[in-house]
C-alpha positions in Angstrom: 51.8 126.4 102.8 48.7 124.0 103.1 50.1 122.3 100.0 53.4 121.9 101.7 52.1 120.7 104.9 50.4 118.0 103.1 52.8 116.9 101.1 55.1 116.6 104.1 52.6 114.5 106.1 52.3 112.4 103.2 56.3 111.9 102.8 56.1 111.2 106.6 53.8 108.8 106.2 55.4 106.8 103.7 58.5 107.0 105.3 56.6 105.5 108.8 55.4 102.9 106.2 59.1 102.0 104.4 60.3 101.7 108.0 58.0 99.7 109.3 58.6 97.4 105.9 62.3 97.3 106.7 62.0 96.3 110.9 59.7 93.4 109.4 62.3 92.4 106.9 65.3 92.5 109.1 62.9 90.7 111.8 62.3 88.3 109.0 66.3 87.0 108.5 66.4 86.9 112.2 64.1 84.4 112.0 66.1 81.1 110.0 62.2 79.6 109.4 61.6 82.3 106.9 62.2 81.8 103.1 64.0 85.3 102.7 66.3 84.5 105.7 67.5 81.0 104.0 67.7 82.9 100.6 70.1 85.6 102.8 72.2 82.6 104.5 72.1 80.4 101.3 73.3 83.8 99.6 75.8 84.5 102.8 77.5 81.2 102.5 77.8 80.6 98.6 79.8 84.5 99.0 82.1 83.0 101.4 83.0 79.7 99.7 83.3 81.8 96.6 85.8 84.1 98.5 87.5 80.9 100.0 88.0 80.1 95.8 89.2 82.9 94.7 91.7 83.3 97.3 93.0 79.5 96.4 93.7 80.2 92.7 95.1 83.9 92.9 97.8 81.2 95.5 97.9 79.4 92.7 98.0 82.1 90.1 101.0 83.0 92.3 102.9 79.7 92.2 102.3 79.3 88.4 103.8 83.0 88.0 107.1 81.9 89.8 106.9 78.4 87.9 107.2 80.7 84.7 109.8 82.8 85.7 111.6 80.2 86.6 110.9 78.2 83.4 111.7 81.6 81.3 115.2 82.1 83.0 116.2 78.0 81.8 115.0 78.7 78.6 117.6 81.5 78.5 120.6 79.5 80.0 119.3 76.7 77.6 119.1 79.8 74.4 122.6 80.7 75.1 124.1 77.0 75.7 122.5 75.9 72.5 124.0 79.1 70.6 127.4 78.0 72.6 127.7 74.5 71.5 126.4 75.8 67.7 129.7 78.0 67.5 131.9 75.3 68.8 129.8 72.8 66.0 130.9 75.2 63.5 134.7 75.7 64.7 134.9 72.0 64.8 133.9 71.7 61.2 
């Protein structure tokens, strides 16, 4: 029981100590002075521009895709014109 009691006064004490770590770290990108808050905002703001990008080329990814369908359904019309006026060749010779 000893043993236990003094392991669990240990883990308490650590975990007083890995609190206290993490209220100076969040105090620390409160603070815009600090180099780990600049890291956090450069960090913050590179993930938004990024977002901001990838939302622009799936719209574009988008428009191509229609451009294609759209290019696939002429070739088609243009498939079955061409096979037309090849018959017509032929009955003409």
């Amino acid at each position: 029981v000893a043993a236990l009691q003094d392991e669990k006064n240990s883990l308490m004490s650590e975990n007083e100590i890995m609190n206290d770590r993490l209220d100076q770290l969040d105090d620390s990108l409160d603070d815009p002075n600090t180099v780990v808050a600049k890291k956090y905002f450069h960090a913050q703001l590179q993930l938004e521009q990024l977002q901001e990008e990838n939302f622009r080329l799936e719209a574009a990814k988008d428009d191509y895709r229609v451009h294609c369908e759209d290019l696939e359904k002429q070739l088609i019309e243009l498939q079955h014109r061409n096979n037309e006026l090849t018959s017509l060749a032929e009955e003409s010779r």
